[in-house]
C-alpha positions in Angstrom: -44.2 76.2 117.9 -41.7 78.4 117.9 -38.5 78.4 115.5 -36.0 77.1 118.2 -38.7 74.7 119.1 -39.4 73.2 115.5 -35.6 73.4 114.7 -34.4 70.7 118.0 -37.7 68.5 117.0 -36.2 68.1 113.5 -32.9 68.2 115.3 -33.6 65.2 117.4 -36.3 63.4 114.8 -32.9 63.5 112.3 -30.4 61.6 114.9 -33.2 59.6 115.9 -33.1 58.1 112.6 -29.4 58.2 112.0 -29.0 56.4 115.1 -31.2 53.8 114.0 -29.5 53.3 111.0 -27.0 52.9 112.9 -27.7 50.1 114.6 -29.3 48.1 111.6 -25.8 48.6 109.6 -24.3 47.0 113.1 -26.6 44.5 113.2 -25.9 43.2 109.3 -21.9 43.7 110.1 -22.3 41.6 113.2 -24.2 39.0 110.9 -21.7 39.2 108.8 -18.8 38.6 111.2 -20.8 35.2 112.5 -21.4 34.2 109.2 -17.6 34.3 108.3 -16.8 32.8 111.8 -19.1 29.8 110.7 -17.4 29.2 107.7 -13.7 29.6 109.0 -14.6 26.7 111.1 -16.5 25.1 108.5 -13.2 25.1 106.4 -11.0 24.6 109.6 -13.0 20.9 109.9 -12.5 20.4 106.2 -9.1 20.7 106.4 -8.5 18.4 109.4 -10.9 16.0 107.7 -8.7 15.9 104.6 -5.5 15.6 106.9 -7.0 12.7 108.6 -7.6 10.8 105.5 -4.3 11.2 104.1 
């Protein structure tokens, strides 16, 4: 293989693995993000619980 040749394979093997790195750091922020949604409205029902009570 020539220098040019083994230089893009490396190229392309490299953002290859950025970009799926990429997508597993997006997938644990969008994890995240649902996560925090689920417990805004967890706290959101506590709190119109505690109003309801008064």
């Amino acid at each position: 293989m020539s220098a040019m040749g083994s230089s893009l394979s490396t190229g392309l093997r490299r953002g290859v693995n950025e970009s799926v790195s990429l997508i597993r750091e997006a997938d644990k922020a969008r994890a995240n993000v649902d996560n925090v949604t689920i417990f805004a409205k967890l706290i959101k029902k506590a709190e119109e619980n505690a109003q309801a009570s008064m």
